[in-house]
N, C-alpha and C positions, 0 to 999 in steps of 0.2 A: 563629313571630312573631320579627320582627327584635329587638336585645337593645335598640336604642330603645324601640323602640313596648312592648317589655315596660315599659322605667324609664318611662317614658310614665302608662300606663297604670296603674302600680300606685300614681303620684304620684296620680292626676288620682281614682282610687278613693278613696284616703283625705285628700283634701281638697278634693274637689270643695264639698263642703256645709258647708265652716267658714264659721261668720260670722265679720264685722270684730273681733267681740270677741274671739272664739278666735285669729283671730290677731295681735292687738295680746299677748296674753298667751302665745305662743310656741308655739303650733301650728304645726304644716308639719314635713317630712320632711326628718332630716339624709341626707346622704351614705354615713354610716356607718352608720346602719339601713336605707336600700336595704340598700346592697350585703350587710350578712345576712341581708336578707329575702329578696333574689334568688341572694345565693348566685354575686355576681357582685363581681370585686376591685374595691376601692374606686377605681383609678383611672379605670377602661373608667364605673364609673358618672359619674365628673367629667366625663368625655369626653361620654357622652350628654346629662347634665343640659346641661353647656355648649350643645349643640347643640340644645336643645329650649326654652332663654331665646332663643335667637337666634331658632328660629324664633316665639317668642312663642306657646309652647304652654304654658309653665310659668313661672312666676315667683321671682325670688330674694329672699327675703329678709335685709334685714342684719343683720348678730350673729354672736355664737358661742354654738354654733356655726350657720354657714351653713345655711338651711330653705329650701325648694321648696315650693310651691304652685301647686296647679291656675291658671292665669293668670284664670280666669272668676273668681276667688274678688276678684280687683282692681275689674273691672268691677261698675259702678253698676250694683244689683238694685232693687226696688219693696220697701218693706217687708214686712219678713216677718209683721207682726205689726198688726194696726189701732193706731195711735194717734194724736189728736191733733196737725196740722201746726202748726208754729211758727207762720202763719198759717191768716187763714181759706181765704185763695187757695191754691193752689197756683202755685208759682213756674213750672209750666208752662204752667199757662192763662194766666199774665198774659204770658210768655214768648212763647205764641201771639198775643197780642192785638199785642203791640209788635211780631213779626213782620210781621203785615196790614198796619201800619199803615208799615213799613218797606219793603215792597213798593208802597205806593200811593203813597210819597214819592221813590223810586229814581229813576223816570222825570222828577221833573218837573226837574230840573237834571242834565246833563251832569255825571259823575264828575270834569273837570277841572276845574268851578267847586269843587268840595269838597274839592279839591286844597289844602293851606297850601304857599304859597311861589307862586302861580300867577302874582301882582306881586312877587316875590321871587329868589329862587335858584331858583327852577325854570321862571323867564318864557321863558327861551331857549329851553331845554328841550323847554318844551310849544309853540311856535315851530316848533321842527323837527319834534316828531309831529305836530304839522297838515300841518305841508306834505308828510311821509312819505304821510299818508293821504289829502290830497287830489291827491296829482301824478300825472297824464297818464300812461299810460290805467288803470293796474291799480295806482296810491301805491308805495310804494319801501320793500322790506325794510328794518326799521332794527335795530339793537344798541344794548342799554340796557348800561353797564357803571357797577357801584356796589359799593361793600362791603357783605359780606353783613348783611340788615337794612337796608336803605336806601331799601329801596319799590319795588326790580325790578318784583315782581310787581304791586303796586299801581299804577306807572305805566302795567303794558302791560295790567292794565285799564280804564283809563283812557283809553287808544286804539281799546282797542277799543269800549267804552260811546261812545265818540264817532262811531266808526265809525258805529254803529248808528243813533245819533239822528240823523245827517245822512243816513241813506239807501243810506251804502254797502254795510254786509252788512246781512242781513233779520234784524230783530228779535227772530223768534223762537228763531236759532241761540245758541250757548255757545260761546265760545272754548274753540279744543283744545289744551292745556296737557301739554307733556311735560316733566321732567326727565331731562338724558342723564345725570347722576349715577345714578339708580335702577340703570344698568344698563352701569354704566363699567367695570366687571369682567369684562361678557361683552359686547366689541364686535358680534359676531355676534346675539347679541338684541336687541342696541340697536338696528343696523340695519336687523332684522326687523323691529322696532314701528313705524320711524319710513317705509322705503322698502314693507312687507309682505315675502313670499315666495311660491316658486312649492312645489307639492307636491313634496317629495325634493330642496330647495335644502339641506339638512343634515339630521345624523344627530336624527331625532326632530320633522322636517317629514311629519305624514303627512297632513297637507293644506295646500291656498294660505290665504294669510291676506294680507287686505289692511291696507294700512299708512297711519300718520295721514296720511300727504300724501294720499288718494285723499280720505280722510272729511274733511279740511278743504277739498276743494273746494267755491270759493265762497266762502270765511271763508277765518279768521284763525291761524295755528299760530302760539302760542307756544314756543319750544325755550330754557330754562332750564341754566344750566351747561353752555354750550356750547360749553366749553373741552375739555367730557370725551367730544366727540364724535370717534372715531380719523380721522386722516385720513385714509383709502378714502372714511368717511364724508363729511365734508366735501365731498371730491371728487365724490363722487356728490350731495349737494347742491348744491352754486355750479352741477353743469352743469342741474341742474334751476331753477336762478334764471336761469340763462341762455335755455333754450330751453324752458321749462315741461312737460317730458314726462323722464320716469323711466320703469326699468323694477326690476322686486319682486327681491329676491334670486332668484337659481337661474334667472330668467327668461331666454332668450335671442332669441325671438322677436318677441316683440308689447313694443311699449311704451307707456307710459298719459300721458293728460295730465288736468292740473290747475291750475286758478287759483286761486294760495294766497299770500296776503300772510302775510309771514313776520316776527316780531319776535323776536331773541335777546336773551340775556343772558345778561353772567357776573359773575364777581369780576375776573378775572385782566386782565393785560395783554393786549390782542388778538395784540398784534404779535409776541410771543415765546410765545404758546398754540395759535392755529390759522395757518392755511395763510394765505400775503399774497396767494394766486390767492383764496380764501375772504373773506379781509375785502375785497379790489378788489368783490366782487360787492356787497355791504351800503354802498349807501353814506350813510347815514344813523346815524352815530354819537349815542348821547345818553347823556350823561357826568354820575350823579346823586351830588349831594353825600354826605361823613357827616355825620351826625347832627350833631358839633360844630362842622362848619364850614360851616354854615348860623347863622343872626342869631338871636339871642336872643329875638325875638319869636314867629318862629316855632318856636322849641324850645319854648315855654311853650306855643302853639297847639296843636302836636303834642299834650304832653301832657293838655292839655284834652280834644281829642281824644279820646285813650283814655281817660280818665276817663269821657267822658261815653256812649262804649261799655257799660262798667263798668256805670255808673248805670244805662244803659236796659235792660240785663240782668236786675237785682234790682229796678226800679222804684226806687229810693230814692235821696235827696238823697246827696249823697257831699260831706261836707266836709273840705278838707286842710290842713292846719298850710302857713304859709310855709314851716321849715324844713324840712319833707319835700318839698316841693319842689324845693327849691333841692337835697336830699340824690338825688330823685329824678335829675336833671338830672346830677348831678355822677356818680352811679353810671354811667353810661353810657360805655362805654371801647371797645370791640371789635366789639360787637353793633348801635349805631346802634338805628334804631327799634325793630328786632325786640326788642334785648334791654329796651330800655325798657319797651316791652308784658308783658315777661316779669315785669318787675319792677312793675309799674303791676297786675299778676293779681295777684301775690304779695303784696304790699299790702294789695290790697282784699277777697283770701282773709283774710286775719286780722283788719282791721278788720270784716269782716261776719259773725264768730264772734262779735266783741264787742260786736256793737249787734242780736244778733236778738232780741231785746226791743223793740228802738227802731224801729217800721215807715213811718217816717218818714226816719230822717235815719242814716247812717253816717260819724264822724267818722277819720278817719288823722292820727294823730302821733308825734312821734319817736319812743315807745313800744314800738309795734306795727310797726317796720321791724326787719329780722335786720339784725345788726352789717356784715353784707355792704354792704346799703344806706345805714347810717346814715356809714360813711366817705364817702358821696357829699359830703356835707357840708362835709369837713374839704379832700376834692378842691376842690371848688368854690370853697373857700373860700380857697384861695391863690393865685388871682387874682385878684387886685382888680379889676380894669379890668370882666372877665367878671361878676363878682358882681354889681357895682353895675349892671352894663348890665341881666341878668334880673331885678334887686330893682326897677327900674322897670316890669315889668308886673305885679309881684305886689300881693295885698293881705294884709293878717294873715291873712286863710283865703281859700282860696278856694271857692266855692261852687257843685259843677255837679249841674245838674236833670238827672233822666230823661228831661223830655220835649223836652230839646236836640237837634236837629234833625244828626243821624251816619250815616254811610252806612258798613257792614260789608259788605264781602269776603265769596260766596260760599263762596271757595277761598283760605286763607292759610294760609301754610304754619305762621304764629305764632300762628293759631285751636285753642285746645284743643278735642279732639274730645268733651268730655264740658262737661257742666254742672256746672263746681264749686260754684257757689252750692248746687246742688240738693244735691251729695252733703253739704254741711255742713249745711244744712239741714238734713236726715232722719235724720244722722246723729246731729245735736246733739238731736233731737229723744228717738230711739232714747234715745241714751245718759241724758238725763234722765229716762226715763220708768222706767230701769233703778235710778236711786236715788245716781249719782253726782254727785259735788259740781262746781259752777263751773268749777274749777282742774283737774278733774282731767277734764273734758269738754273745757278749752281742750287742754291737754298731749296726751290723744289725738288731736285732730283738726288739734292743729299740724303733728304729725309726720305727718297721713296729706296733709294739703295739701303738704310739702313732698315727701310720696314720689310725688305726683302729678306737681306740678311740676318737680322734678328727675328725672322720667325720661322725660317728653314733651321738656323743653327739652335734656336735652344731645347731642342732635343735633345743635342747634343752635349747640354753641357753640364758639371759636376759639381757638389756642393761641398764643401770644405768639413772635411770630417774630422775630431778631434787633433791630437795635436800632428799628427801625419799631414792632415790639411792646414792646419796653424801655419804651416811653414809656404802653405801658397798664396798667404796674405802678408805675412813677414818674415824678414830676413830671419834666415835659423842663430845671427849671432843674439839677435832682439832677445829669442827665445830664449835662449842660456843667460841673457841678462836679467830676463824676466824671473827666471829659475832661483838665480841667487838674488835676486831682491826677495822673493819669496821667503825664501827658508829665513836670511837674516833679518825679515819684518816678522816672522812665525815666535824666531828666537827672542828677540828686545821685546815683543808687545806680550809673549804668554797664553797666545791664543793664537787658534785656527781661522782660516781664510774659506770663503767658499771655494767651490771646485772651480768656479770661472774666473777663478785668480790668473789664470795662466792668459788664458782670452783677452781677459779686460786690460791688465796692467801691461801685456805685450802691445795692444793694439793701442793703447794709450802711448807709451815710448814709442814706439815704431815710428809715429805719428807727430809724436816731439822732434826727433832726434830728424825728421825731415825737413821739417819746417826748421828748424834748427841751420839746418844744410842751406836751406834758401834764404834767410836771413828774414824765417817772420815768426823770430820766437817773439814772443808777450814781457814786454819789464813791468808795464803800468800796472799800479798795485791797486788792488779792488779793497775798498772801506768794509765794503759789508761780507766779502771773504775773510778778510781780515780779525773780523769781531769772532768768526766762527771756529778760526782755529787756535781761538782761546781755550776753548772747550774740550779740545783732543789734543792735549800736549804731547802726550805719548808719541802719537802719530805722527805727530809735527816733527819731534825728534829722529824718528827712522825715515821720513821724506829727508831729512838732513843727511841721514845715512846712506839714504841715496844717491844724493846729490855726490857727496865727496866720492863714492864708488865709483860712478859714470866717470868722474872726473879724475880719478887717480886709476881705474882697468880700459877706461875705454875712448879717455882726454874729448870727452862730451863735457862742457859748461853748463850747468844748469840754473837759472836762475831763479833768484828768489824767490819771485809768485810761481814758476812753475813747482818750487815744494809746497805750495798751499793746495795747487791742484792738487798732489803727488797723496799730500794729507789727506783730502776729501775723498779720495778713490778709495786710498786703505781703510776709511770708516767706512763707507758703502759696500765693501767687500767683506765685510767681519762676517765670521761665521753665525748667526742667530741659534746657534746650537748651543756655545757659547752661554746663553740662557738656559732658564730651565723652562718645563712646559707653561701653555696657557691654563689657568686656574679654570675650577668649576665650582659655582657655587648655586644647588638646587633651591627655590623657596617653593614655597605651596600652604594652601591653608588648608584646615585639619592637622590631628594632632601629629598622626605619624605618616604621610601624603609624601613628603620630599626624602624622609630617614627614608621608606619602603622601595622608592624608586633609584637609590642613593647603592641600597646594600644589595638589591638586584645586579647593579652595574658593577660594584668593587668585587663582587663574587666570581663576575663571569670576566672581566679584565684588568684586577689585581691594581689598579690605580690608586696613586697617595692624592692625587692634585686634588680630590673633589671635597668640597662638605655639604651639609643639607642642612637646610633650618623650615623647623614646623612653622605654622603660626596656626595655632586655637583659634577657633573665630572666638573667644573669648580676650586675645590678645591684641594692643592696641598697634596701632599702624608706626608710633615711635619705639614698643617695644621691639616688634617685628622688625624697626628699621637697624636699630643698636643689633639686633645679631648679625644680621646681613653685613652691617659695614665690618662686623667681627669678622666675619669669614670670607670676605674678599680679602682682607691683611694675610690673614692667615696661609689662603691658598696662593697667591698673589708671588712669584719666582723672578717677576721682572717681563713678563711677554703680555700683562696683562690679565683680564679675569671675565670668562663668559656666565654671566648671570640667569637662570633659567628660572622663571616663574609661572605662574599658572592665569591670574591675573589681578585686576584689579590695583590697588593702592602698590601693590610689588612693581609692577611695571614701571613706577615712577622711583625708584632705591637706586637704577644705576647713574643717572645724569648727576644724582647728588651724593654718589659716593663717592664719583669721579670729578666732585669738586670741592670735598672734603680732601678728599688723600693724594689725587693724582695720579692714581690707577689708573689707567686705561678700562673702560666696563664697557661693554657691549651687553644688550639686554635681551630677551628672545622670551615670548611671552608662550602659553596654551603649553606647555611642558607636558609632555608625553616618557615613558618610559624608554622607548625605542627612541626619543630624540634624545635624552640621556646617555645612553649609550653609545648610540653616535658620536656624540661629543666628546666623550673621552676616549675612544677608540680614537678620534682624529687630534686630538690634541699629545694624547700619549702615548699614539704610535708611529704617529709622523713627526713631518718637520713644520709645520703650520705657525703661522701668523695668528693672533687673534681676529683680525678682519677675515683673513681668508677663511677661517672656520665658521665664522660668522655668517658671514655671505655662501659658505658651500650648506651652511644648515638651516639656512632661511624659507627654502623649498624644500625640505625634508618631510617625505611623506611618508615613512615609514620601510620596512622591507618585506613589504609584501610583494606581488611579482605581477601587479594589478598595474597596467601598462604608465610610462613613466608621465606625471604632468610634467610640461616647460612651466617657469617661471610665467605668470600673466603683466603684464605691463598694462596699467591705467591707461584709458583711452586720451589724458591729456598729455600724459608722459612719453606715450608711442609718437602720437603727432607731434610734440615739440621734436623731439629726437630723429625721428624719420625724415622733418623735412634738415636738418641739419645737414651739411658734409659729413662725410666720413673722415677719419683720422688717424692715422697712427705715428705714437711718439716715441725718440729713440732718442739715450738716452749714454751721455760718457762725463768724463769734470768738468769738461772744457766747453764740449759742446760744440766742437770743431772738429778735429781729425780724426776720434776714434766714433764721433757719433754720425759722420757722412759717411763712414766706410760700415757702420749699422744702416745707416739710410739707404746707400745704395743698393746691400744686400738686400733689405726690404723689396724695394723698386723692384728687382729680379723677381723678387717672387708672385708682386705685384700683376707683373706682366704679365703671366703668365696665367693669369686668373680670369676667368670670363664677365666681361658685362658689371664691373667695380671699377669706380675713380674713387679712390681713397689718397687724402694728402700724407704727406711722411714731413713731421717735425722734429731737427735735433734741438735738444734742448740740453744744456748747464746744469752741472750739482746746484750750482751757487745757487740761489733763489728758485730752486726748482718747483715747488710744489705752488708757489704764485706763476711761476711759469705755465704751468700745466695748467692751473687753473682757468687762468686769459685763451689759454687754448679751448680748453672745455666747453667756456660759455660759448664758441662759435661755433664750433666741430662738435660732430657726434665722438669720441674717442674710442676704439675698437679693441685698443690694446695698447699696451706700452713695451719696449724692447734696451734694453743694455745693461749698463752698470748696477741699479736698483732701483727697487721697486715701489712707486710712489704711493699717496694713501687715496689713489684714485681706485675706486671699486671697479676695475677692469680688468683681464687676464694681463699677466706680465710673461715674456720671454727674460730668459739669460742669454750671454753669449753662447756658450756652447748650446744651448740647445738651438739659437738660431742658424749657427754656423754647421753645426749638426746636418747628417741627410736628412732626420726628420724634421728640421725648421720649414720646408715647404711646409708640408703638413699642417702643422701646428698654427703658421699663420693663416692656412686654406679654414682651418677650424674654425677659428675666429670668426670667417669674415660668414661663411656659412651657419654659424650659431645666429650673430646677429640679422642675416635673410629668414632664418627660421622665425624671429622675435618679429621680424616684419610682417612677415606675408602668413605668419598663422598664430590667432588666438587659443588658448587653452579653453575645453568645453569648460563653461562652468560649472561649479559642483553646486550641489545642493544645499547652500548656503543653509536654508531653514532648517533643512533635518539635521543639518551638521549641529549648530548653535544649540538646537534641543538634546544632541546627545551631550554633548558641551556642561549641559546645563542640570543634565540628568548625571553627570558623574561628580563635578566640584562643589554642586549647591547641596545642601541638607534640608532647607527648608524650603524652598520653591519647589514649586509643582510644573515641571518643565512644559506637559501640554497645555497647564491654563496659563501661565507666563509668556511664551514664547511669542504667541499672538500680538502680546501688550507689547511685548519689548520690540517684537517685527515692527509694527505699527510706529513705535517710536523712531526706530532709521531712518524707516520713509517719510517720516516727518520732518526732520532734520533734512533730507534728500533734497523733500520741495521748496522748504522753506531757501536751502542754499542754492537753489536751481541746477544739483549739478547729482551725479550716481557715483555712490561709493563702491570702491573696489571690493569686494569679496573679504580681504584682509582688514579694511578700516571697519566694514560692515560688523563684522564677526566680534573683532575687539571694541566695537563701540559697544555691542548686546552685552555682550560679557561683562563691561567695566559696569555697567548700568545694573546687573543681576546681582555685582557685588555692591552696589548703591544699596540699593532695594534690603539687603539683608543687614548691613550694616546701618540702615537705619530703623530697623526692628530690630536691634539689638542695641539700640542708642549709642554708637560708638562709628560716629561720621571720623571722616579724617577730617584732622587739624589745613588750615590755608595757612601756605607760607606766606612767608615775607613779601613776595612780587607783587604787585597789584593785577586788577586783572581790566581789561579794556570792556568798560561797557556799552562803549559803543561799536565795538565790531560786530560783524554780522553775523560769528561763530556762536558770541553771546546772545546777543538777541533771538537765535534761530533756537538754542538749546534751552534760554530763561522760557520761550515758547513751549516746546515741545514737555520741559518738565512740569508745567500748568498744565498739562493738557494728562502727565502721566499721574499728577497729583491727585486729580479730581476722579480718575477710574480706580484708585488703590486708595483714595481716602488716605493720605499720609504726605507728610511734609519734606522736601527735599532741602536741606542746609545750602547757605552761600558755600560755604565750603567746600562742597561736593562737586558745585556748579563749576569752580573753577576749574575742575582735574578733568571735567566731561570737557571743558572749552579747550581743553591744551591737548587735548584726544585729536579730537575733530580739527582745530588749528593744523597742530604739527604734524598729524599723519597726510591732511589735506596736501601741506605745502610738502613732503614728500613726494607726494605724487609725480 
């Protein structure tokens, strides 16, 4: 048995038979009792579970920790138990009855008269699908194009229901409806379904199979998201709109024909998505409004509409507050109609928990809406022009019958596949019969309606894409305020912003100016902000310039400590380009070792930032240090200065240049030519950070095409960190409104991620990096997301990129790099051979195969005596620093001991004062105090990195 089908099976055994009650109370199988039970590592079990939610064999539960359950244990059962239905009906007989009677009502009007907008925004419209279906001799392929939710599917029902009533296809067929999405990742299956195939057209054709165009002949193909069709495809479509005959994949002989009226759809732009030979062929474009930009009369029809959907489902009056209305209306941002439906279920899920008593009448008010929908409200309500125009169709309540006259979709893709009414229903039922209270019946069955609703609907839902989607998170006046605070902060300060100026400091305002509204602006003035924006006068002044603008274009008060926040944004925003590059400064010993590696790089990528300094083994360790500190000044532009050495006495020049001058130095030992190059390839030709260059060339193995190593993480460093939470921190001035609406987006994408609890922290400019830190020490930290990017060695998001379609992405990467860092170690390399080639290229006078042995022998000495195994990297730099010991003291020219003392009683010292008695007496030669302390601060400081 595969080690799937094992974790499979052993889940689906002990939870196939949980009731909803067992698992409302925390049944279902962690991760970590698989894998004892199977006796299989915890990560290979994450990998299968992952792979067994996708395929919708198993289910996840949320919490900590993370539970698995049989997926049948979700799915609606019949009671287990006889009791008394909430009514005398059953909501499925009456459900059948309303059926019959929705079937005998289908036929007697044409789908475009129940159409809203038919005298409206959609008159033209429906104009050109007439003529598409009545034009000479066989109507005219047409392309519906609308944002997603906008009623694709429901217009090109629509066409075709008309189709039928006038005679053109025969009544008794079904439109054949494909999505190319379902199968945009394997073009070859897609065009399998759609063209068929011949037996042995590809590997796992072990027969012909006919494809929709053969079985729509005569009828109608709809093709849905037909952006995602490759073009080969296309191509082999238009010539089949051209000449009505195709032939199946693999085919080369025979080829077939069909009369197939064709209607597409997408979201996208036609003209930058498919082929312009492919849209020449379509010539019937129908171009369907959003949601918002259709008239207010018909936005309120719509949702009548579904209301009255709703109602004929349960049988009962549905009555709705004005302001859920107006809240409903204003909720609608991205989704259009669909998401409206979504939230018009979610609605009427909670309000019909709270009136199954009442079998008459179901009330909705501000109450019973999640804080998601009741901001529709506050949307709405900031336009006045818009408000007043739908407060003319409304009355104090509005009142829709069941027996209102609705036409329901076969096939929608925004149709829940189950009966929610029913499962609350029997649920509420169950649970009362069980002995629980009201309140404690509502609380379970809120959270089961929304683990319903939240995992059928986020299929469906859209990610905020630059500033077109900017506008589905704020107001568009925000925007244009945001606009001109820009340009006039661009103007006064002299300098450029990054690109997520738009983002941050909108999301920032938006977030003021609401809180603002509810009366929870901030006066109290913070001491240790205060001391900060002593420092950034500048800024302080255009946050002043802020302020009076809001308050003389937009009669916003802004108060005082909000310009200190206002200030700390616009420094966290400054463009780092603004700077010049990160500095390079080469050392190495030998005469010309660092010049050689130096004029190689300036040759092949024209760079000023770098310089190279020799050191003669003849020169001492202070001469050598006076140039170095020369040429970090020198290359030094304000980003800092990456130091590259080779080893020995060099590896210690950055700590103490950077406590001389106050450079920033970061140091990176074993200098290769090809890590040279690298290095200034990323420093000046990107936009880089000195850390982030640092940490991207710490694992630099060179460019060779020898498969990539991961990073290895110390066996005590994996286990402190793994047993850790996970984390992620996000990240605005305040720390409040623009850094929850980063939080949240997080959470979204969170969810949507298999077999991870990771926490989501906002956190403050103000004392950020002590913030972060208190976090660290308890949480693993995964990543950090918002304003700017702290000096925690973690990946950081910007706004736009999180708000971005690729932000899922990005944070799926994340969360997948660090399962990689878990669940698999890097083979080790050949530590010994490596240290001797090491040793065979920088030393002159050693004898790398008679050394190597002595100086191995010495780590594992040091190993035992500390009772612990050195990484690969501490190992390597320990040999190395000690080769240059060894030469440096035949050559009488030890390095000088600083000032610091050094502890003689730690057990760094005592293990290394051992090991170099032991390296004394095989080499016949003396190792200086001197020496000893830069071997202890080796083994010390690399140790406590670990």
């Amino acid at each position: 048995m595969k080690r799937k089908d094992l974790v499979y099976q052993f889940v689906k055994n002990h939870t196939e038979n949980l009731t909803s009650d067992e698992i409302e109370f925390g049944s279902g199988m962690t991760t970590i009792e698989i894998s004892e039970a199977l006796n299989i590592i915890r990560n290979n079990v994450s990998k299968e579970l992952n792979l067994l939610v996708r395929e919708g064999k198993i289910a996840k539960l949320e919490g900590r920790p993370v539970r698995y359950i049989d997926s049948g244990c979700l799915k609606w059962k019949p009671l287990s138990k006889v009791v008394k239905s909430y009514k005398d009906e059953t909501l499925i007989k009456k459900e059948s009855t309303i059926e019959k009677q929705e079937d005998t009502s289908k036929n007697d009007h044409n789908l475009f008269e129940y159409m809203i907008g038919s005298n409206g925004s959609l008159k033209n419209q429906m104009e050109q699908a007439k003529a598409a279906i009545f034009y000479p001799p066989k109507g005219l392929n047409s392309l519906v194009i609308g944002p997603t939710g906008s009623g694709k599917t429901f217009f090109a029902n629509a066409m075709y229901q008309y189709s039928q009533d006038k005679g053109i296809i025969e009544p008794n067929q079904s439109m054949i409806i494909f999505n190319c999405a379902d199968y945009s990742q394997n073009p070859q299956l897609l065009m399998s379904h759609l063209f068929g195939h011949a037996k042995g057209a590809y590997t796992g054709a072990t027969e012909a199979k006919e494809g929709l165009l053969l079985k729509a002949d005569n009828n109608m193909l709809f093709l849905d998201e037909i952006h995602r069709l490759p073009p080969e495809g296309q191509e082999m479509l238009f010539y089949f709109m051209d000449t009505g005959t195709f032939q199946p994949m693999g085919e080369t002989d025979k080829r077939y024909s069909a009369k197939v009226r064709i209607i597409c759809a997408t979201t996208e732009d036609p003209n930058s998505t498919l082929l312009k030979t492919f849209v020449r062929r379509i010539p019937v474009t129908i171009q369907l409004p959003a949601f918002n930009d259709r008239p207010a009369s018909e936005r309120v029809q719509l949702l009548k509409l579904l209301l009255s959907i709703e109602a004929k489902r349960i049988n009962k009056r549905i009555v709705v507050e004005e302001d859920v209305v107006k809240a409903l209306l204003g909720s609608v941002t991205y989704g259009n109609i669909g998401q409206l439906k979504s939230s018009i279920q979610l609605a009427c899920a909670k309000a019909f928990l709270n009136s199954m008593d009442n079998n008459e009448e179901m009330l909705i008010n501000m109450d019973g809406l999640t804080g998601e929908l009741q901001e529709g409200l506050i949307n709405i309500a900031r336009n006045r022009d818009e408000l007043n125009e739908i407060s003319n169709y409304l009355e104090p309540r509005m009142i829709i019958q069941p027996k209102d006259s609705v036409y329901i979709l076969d096939k929608d893709s925004y149709e829940l596949p189950f009966n929610l009414y029913e499962i609350i229903g029997d649920k509420a039922v169950m649970l009362k019969d069980e002995g629980l209270t009201q309140e404690d019946i509502e609380n379970f069955i809120t959270t089961d309606i929304n683990l319903h609703l939240k995992s059928f609907y986020k299929t469906n839902q859209l990610i905020p894409n630059n500033e077109h989607n900017l506008r589905d998170i704020v107001e568009q006046e925000v925007i244009t305020l945001t606009k001109e605070v820009w340009k006039m902060a661009e103007e006064h300060l002299g300098y450029k912003f990054k690109q997520n100026f738009l983002y941050a400091m909108s999301l920032h305002l938006s977030s003021f100016i609401k809180r603002s509204k509810e009366g929870f602006v901030q006066i109290k003035q913070n001491s240790e902000l205060d001391k900060i924006i002593l420092n950034y006068q500048k800024e302080y002044e255009v946050a002043i310039m802020i302020k009076d603008h809001m308050k003389e274009n937009y009669q916003i008060i802004v108060p005082e400590v909000e310009c200190w926040y206002l200030t700390m944004l616009l420094v966290s925003l400054k463009d780092p380009n603004n700077l010049g590059d990160v500095g390079i400064v080469v050392a190495a010993h030998g005469r010309s070792t660092a010049t050689s590696m130096v004029q190689v790089v300036s040759k092949l990528l024209d760079v000023k930032n770098i310089e190279a300094v020799d050191m003669p083994l003849e020169m001492s360790p202070q001469q050598a240090y006076k140039l170095v500190l020369e040429a970090i000044r020198n290359v030094n532009e304000g980003k800092g200065v990456l130091l590259l050495v080779d080893m020995g006495s060099l590896t210690t020049f950055g700590i103490k240049a950077m406590r001389e001058t106050d450079i920033a130095v970061q140091t990176l030992d074993m200098v290769t030519t090809p890590l040279v190059l690298e290095a200034a390839r990323k420093t000046s030709l990107m936009d880089n950070q000195l850390d982030e260059v640092y940490w991207s060339l710490k694992n630099f193995r060179g460019y060779s095409n020898l498969p990539e190593e991961k990073p290895v993480l110390s066996p005590v460093f994996q286990q402190q960190e793994i047993n850790k939470p996970k984390a992620i921190i996000t990240i605005c001035s305040t720390g409040e409104g623009t850094a929850i609406r980063i939080k949240q987006r997080v959470e979204s994408v969170l969810e949507t991620f298999i077999d991870e609890t990771i926490e989501v922290f906002s956190v403050s400019l103000v004392g950020l990096e002590e913030e972060v830190s208190k976090i660290a020490q308890e949480y693993h930290v995964l990543a950090t997301a918002g304003v700017k990017k702290t000096t925690l060695e973690v990946p950081h998001l910007s706004l736009e990129e999180l708000f971005q379609t690729s932000g899922d992405e990005k944070v799926k990467q994340v969360i997948l790099a660090q399962q990689y860092l878990e669940g698999n170690y890097a083979k080790s390399m050949d530590t010994k051979k490596l240290c001797e080639e090491y040793l065979a290229t920088y030393f002159t006078f050693l004898n790398p195969r008679k050394f190597i042995n002595i100086l191995w022998d010495y780590t594992e000495f040091i190993e035992e005596k500390l009772n612990t195994t050195l990484s690969n990297s501490v190992q390597i730099g320990l040999l190395m620093h000690i080769a240059g010991v060894i030469e440096r003291v035949l050559f009488k020219d030890p390095l000088n001991q600083p000032d610091e003392d050094i502890d003689k009683n730690s057990i760094y010292y005592q293990a290394i004062k051992e090991a170099n008695l032991v390296l004394e007496s095989k080499l016949n030669m003396s190792i200086p105090e001197s020496e000893l302390f830069y071997i202890v601060k080796i083994v010390d400081v690399q140790n406590e990195s670990i």
